[in-house]
PDB file with SEQRES, HELIX, SHEET and CRYST1 records, atoms N, CA, C and O in Angstrom:
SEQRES   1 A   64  UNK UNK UNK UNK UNK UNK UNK UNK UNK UNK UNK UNK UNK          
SEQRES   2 A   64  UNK UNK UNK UNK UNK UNK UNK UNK UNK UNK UNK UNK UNK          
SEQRES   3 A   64  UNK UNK UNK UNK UNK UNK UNK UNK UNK UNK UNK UNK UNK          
SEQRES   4 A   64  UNK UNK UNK UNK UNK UNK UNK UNK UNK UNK UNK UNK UNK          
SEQRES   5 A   64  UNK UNK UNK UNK UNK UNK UNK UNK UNK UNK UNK UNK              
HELIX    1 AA1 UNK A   48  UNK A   59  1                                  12    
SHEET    1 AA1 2 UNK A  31  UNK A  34  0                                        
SHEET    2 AA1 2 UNK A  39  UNK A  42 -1                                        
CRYST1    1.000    1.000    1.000  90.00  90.00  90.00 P 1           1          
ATOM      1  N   UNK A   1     -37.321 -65.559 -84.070  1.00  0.00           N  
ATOM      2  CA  UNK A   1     -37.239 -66.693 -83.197  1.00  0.00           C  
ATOM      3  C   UNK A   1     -36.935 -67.926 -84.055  1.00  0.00           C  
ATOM      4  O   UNK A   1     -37.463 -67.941 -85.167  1.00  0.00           O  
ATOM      5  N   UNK A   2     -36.377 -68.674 -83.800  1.00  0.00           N  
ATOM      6  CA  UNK A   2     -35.750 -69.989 -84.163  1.00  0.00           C  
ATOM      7  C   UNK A   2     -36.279 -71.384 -83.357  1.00  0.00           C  
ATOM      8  O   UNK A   2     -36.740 -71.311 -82.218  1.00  0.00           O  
ATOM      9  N   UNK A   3     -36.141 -72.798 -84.168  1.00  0.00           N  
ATOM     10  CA  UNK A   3     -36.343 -73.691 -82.765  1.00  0.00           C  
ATOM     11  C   UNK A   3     -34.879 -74.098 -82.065  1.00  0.00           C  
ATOM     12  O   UNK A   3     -33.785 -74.447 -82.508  1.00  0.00           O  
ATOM     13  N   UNK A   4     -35.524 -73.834 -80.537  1.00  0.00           N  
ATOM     14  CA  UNK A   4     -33.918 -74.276 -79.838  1.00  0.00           C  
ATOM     15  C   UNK A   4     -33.626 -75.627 -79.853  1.00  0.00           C  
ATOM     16  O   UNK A   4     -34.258 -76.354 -79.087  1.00  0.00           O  
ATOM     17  N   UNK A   5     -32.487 -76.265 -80.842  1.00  0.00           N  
ATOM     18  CA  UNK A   5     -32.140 -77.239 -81.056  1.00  0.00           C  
ATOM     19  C   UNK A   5     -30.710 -77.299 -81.307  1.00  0.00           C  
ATOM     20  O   UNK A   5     -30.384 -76.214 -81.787  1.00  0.00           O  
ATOM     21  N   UNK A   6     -29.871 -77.948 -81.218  1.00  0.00           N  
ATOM     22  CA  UNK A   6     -28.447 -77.733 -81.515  1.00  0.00           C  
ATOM     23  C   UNK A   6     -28.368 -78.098 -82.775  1.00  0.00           C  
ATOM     24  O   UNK A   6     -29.076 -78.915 -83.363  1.00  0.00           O  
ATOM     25  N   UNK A   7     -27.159 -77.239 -83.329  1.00  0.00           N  
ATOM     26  CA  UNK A   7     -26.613 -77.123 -84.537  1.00  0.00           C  
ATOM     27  C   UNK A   7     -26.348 -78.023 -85.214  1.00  0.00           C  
ATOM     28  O   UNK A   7     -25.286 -78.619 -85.038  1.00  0.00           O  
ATOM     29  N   UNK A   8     -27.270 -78.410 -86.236  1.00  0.00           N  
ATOM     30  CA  UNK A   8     -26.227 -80.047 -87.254  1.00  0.00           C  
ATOM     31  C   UNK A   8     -27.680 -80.494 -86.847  1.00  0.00           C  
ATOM     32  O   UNK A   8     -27.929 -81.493 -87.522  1.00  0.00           O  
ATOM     33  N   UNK A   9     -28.812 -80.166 -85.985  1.00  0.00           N  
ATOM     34  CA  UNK A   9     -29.647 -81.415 -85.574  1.00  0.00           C  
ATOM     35  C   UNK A   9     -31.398 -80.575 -86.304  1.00  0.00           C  
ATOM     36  O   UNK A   9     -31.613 -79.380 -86.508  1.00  0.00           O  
ATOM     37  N   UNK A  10     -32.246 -81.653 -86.501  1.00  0.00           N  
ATOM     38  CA  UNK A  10     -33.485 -81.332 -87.289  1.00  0.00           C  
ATOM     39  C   UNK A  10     -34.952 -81.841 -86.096  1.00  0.00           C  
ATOM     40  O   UNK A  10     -35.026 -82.453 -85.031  1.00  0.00           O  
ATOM     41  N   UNK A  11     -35.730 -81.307 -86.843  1.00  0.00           N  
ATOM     42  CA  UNK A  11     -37.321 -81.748 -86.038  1.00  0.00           C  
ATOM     43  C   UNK A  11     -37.729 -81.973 -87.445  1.00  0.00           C  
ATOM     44  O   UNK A  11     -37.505 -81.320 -88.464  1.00  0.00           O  
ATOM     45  N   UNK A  12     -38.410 -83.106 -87.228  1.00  0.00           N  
ATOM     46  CA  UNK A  12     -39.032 -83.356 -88.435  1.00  0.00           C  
ATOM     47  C   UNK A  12     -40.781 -83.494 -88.010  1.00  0.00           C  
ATOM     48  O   UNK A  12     -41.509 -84.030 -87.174  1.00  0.00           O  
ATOM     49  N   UNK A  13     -40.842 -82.637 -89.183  1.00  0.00           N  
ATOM     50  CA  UNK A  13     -43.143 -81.969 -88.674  1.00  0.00           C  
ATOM     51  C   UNK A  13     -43.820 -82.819 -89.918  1.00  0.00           C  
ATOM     52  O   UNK A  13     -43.626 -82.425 -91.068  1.00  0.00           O  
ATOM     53  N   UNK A  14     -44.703 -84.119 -89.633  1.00  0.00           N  
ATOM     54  CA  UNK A  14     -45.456 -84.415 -90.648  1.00  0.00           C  
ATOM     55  C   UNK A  14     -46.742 -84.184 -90.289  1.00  0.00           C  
ATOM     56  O   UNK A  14     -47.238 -84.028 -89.172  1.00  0.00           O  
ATOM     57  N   UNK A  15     -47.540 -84.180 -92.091  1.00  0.00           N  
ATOM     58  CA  UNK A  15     -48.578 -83.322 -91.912  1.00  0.00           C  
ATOM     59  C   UNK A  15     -49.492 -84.071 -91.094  1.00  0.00           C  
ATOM     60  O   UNK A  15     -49.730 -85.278 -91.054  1.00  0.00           O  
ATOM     61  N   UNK A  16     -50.062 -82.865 -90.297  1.00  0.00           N  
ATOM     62  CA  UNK A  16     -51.378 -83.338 -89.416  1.00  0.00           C  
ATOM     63  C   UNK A  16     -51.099 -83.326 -88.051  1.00  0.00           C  
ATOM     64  O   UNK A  16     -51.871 -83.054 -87.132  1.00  0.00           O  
ATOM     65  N   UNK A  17     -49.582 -83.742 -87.989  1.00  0.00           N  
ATOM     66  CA  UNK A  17     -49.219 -84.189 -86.489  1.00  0.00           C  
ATOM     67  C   UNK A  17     -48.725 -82.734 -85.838  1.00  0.00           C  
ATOM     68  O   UNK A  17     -47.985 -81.907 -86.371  1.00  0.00           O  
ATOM     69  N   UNK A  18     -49.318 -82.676 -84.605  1.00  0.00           N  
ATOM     70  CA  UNK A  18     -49.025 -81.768 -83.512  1.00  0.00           C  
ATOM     71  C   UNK A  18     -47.657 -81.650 -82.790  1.00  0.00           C  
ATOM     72  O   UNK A  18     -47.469 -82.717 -82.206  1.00  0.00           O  
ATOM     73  N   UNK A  19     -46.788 -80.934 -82.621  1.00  0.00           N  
ATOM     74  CA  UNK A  19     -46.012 -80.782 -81.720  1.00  0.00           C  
ATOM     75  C   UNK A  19     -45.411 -79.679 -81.158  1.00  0.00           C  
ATOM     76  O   UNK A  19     -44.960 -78.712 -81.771  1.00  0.00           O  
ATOM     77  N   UNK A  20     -45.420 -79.846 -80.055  1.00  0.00           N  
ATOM     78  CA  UNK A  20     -44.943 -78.828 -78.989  1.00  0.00           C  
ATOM     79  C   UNK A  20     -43.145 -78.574 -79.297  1.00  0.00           C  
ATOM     80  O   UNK A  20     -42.287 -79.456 -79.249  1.00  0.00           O  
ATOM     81  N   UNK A  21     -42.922 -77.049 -79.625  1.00  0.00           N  
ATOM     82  CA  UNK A  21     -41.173 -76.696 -79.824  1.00  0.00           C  
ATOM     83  C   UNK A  21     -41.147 -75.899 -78.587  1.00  0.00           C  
ATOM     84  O   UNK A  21     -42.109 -75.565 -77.894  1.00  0.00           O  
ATOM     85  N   UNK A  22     -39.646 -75.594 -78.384  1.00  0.00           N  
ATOM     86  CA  UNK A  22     -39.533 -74.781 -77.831  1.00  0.00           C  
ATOM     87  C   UNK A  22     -38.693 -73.842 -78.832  1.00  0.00           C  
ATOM     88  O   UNK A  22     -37.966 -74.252 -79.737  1.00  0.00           O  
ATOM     89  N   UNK A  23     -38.937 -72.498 -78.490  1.00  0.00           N  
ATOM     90  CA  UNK A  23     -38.029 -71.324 -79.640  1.00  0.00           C  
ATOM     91  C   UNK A  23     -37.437 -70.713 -78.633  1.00  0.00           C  
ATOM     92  O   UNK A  23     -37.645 -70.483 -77.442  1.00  0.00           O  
ATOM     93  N   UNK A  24     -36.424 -70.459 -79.662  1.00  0.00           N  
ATOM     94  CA  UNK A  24     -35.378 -69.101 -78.718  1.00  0.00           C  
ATOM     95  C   UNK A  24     -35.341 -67.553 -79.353  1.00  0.00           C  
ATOM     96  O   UNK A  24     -36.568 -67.568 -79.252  1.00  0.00           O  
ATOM     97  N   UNK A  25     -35.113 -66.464 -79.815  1.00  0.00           N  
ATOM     98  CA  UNK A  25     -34.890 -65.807 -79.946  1.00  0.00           C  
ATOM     99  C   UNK A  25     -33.272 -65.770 -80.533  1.00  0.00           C  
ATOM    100  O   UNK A  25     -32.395 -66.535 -80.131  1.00  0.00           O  
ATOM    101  N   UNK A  26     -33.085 -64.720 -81.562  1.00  0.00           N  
ATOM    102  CA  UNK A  26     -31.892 -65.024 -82.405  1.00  0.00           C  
ATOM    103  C   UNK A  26     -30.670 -64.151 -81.833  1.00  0.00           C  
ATOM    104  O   UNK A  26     -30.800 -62.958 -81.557  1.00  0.00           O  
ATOM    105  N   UNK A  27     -29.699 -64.727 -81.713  1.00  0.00           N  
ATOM    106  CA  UNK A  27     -28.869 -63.299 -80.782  1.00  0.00           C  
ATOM    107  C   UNK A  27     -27.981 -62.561 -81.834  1.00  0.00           C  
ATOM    108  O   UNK A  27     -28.301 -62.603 -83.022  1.00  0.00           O  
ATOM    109  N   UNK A  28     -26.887 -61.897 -81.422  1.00  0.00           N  
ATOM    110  CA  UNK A  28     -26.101 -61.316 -81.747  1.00  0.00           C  
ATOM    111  C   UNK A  28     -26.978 -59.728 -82.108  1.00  0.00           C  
ATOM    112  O   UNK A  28     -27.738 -59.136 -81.342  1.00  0.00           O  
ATOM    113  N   UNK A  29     -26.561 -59.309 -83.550  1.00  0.00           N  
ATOM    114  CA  UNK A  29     -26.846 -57.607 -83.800  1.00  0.00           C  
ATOM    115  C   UNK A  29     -28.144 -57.888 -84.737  1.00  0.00           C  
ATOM    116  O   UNK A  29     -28.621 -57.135 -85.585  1.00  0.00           O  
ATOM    117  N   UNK A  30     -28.508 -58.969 -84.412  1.00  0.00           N  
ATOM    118  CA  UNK A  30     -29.989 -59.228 -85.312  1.00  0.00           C  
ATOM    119  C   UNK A  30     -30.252 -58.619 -86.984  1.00  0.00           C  
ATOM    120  O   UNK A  30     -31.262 -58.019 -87.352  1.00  0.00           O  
ATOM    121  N   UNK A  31     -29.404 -58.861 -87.589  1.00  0.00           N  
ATOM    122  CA  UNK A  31     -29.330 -59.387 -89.021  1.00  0.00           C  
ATOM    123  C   UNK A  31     -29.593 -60.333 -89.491  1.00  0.00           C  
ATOM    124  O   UNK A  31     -29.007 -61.250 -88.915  1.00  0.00           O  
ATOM    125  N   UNK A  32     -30.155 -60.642 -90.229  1.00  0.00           N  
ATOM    126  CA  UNK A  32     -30.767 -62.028 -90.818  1.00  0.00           C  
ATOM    127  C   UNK A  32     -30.818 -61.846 -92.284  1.00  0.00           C  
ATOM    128  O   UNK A  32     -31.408 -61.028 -92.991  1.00  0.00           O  
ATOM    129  N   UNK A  33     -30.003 -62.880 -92.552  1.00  0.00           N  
ATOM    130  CA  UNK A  33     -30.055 -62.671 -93.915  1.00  0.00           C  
ATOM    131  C   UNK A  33     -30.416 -64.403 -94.837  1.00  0.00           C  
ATOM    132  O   UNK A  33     -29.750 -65.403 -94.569  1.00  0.00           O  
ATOM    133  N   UNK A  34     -31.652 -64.411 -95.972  1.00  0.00           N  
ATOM    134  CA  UNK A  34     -31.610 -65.902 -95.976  1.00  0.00           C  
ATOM    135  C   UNK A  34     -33.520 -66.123 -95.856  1.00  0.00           C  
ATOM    136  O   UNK A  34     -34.552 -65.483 -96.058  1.00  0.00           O  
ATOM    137  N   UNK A  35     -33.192 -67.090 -95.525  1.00  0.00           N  
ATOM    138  CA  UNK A  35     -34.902 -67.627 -95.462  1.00  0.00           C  
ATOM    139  C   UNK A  35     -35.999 -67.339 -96.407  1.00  0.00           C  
ATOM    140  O   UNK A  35     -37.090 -66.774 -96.483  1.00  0.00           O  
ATOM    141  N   UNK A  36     -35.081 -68.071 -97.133  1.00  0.00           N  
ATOM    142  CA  UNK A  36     -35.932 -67.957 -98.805  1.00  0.00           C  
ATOM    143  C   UNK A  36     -35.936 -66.618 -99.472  1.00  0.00           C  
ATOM    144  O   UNK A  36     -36.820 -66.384-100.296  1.00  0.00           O  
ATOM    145  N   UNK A  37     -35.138 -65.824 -99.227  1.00  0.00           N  
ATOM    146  CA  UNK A  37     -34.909 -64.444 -99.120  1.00  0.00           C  
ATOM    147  C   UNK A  37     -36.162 -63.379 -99.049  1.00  0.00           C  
ATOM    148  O   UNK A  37     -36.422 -62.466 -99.832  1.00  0.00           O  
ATOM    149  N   UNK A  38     -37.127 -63.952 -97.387  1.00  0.00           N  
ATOM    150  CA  UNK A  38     -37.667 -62.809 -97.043  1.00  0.00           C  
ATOM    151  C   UNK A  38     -37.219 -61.890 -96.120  1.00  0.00           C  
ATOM    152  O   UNK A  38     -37.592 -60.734 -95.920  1.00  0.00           O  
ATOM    153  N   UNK A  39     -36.055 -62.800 -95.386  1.00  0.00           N  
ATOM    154  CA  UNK A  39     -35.564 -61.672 -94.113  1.00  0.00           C  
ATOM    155  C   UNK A  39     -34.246 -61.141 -94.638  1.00  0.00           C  
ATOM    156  O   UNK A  39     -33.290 -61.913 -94.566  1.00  0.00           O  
ATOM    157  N   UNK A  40     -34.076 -60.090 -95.089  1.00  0.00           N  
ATOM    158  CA  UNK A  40     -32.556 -59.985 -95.246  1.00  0.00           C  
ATOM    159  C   UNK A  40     -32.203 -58.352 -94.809  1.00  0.00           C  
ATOM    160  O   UNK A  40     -32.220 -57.304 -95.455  1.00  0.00           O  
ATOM    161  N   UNK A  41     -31.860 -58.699 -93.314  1.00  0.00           N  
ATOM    162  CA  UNK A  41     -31.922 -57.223 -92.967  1.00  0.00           C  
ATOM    163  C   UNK A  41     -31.812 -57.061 -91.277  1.00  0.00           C  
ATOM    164  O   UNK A  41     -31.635 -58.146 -90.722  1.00  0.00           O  
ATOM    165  N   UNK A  42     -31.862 -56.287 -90.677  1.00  0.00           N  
ATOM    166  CA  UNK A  42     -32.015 -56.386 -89.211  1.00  0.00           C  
ATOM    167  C   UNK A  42     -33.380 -56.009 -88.253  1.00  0.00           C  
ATOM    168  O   UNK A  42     -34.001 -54.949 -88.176  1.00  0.00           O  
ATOM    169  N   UNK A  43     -33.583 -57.275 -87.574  1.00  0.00           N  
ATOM    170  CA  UNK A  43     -35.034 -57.954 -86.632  1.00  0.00           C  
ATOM    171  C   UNK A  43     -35.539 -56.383 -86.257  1.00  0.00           C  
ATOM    172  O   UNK A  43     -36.592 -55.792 -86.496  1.00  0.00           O  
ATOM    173  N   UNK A  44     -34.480 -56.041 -85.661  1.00  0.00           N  
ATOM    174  CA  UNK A  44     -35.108 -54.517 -84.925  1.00  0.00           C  
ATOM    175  C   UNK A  44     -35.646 -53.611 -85.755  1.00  0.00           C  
ATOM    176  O   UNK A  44     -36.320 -52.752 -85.186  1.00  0.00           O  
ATOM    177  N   UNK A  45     -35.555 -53.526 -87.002  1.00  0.00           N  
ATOM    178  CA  UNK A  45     -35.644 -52.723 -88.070  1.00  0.00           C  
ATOM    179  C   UNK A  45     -37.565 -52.947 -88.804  1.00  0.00           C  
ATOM    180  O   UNK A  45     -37.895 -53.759 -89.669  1.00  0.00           O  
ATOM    181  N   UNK A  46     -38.345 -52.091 -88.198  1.00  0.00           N  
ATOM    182  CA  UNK A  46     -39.617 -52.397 -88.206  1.00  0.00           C  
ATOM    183  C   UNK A  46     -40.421 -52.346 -89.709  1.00  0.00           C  
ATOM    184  O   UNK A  46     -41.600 -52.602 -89.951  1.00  0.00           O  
ATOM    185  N   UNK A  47     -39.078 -51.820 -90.832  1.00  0.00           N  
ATOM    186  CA  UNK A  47     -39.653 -51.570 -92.366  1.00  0.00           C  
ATOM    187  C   UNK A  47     -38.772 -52.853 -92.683  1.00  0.00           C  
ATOM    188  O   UNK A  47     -39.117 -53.339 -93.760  1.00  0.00           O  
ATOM    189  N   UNK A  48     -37.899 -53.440 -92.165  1.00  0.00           N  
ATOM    190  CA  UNK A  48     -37.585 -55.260 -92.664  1.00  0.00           C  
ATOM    191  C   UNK A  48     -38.733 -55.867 -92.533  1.00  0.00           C  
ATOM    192  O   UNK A  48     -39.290 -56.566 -93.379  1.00  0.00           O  
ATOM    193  N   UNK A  49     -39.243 -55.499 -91.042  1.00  0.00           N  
ATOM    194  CA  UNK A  49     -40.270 -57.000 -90.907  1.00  0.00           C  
ATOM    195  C   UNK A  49     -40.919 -56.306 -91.831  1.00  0.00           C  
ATOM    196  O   UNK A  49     -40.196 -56.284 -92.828  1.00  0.00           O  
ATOM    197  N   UNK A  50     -42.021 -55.658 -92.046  1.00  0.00           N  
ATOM    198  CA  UNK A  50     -43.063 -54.984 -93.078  1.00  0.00           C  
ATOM    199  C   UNK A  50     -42.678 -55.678 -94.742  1.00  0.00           C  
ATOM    200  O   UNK A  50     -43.369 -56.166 -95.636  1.00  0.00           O  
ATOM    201  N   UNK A  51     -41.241 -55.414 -94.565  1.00  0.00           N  
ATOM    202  CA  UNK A  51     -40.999 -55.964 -96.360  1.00  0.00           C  
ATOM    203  C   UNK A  51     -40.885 -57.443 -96.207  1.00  0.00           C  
ATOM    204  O   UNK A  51     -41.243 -58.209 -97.102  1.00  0.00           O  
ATOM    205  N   UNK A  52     -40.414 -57.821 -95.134  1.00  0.00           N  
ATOM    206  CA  UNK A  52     -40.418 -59.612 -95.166  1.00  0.00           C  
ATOM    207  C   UNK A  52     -41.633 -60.161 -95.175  1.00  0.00           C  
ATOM    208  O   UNK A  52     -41.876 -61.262 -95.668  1.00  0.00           O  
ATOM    209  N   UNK A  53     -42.470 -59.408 -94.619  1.00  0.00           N  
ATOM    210  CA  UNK A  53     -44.188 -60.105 -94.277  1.00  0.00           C  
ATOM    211  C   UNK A  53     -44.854 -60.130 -95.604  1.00  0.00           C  
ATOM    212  O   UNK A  53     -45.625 -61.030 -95.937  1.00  0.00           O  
ATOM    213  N   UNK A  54     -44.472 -58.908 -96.506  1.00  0.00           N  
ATOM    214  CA  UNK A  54     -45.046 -58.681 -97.877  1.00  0.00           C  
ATOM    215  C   UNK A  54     -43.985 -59.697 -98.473  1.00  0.00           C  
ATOM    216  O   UNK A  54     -44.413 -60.800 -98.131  1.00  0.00           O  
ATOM    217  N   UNK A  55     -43.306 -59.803 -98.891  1.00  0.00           N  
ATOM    218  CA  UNK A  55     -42.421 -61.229 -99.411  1.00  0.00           C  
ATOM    219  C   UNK A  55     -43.401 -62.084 -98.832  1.00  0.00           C  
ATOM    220  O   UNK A  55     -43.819 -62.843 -99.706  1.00  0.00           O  
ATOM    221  N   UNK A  56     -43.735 -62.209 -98.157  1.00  0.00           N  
ATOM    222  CA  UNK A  56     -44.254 -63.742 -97.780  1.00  0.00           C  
ATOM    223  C   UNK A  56     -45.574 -63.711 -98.237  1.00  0.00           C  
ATOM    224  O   UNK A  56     -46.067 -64.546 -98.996  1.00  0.00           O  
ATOM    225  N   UNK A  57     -45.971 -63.027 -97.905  1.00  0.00           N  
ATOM    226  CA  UNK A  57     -47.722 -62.988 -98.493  1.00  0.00           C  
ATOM    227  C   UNK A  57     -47.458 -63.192-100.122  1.00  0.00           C  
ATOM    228  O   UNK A  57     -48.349 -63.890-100.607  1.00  0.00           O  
ATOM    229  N   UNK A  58     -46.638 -62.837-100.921  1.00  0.00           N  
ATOM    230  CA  UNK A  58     -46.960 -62.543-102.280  1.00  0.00           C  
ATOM    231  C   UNK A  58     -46.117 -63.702-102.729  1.00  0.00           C  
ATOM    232  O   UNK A  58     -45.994 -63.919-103.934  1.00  0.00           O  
ATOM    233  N   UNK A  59     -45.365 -64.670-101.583  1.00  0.00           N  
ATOM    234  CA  UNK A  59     -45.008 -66.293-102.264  1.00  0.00           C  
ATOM    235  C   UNK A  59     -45.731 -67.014-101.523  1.00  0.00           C  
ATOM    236  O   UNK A  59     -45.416 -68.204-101.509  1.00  0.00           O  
ATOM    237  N   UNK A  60     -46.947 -66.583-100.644  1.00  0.00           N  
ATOM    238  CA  UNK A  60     -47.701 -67.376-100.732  1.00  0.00           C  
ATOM    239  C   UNK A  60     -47.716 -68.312 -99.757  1.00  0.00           C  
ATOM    240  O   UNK A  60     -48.562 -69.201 -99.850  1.00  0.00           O  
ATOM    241  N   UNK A  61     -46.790 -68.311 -98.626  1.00  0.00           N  
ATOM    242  CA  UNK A  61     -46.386 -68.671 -97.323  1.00  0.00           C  
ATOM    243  C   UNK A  61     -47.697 -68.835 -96.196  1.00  0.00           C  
ATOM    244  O   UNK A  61     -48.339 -67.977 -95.591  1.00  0.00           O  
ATOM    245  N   UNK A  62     -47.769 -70.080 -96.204  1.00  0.00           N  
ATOM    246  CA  UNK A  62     -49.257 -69.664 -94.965  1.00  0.00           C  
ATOM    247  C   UNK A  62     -49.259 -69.540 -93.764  1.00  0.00           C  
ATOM    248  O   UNK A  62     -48.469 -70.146 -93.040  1.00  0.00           O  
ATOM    249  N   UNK A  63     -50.281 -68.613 -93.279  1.00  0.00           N  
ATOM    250  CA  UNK A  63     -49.673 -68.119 -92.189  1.00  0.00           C  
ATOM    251  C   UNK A  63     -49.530 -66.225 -92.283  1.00  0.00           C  
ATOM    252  O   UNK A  63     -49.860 -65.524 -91.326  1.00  0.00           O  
ATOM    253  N   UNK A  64     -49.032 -65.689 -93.493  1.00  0.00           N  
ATOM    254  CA  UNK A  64     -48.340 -64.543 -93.751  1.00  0.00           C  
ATOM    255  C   UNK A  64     -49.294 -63.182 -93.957  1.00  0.00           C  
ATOM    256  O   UNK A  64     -48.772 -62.093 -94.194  1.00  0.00           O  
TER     257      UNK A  64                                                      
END                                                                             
């Protein structure tokens, strides 16, 4: 999932402050490749998420 915002445009989150997004879901054949290189692979693919979640836990990402 992504935030639904148009392309070229930002949300800017400072710390402390609350805000409500709205997300969309990513389309096409759900490949993702990128994001600090924990996702690089396809959404549907249930041993991506498993290796992206461990990428994240072990840089330390909070939340992960």
């Amino acid at each position: 999932m992504h935030l639904d915002i148009p392309a070229g445009t930002a949300v800017r989150f400072e710390p402390g402050e609350l805000r409500e997004v709205q997300l969309v879901q990513f389309g096409g054949t759900g490949d993702i490749h990128g994001f600090s290189g924990l996702t690089n692979g396809n959404l549907h693919d249930p041993a991506c998420k498993r290796a992206a979640l461990e990428r994240a836990r072990a840089q330390h990402f909070k939340g992960a």
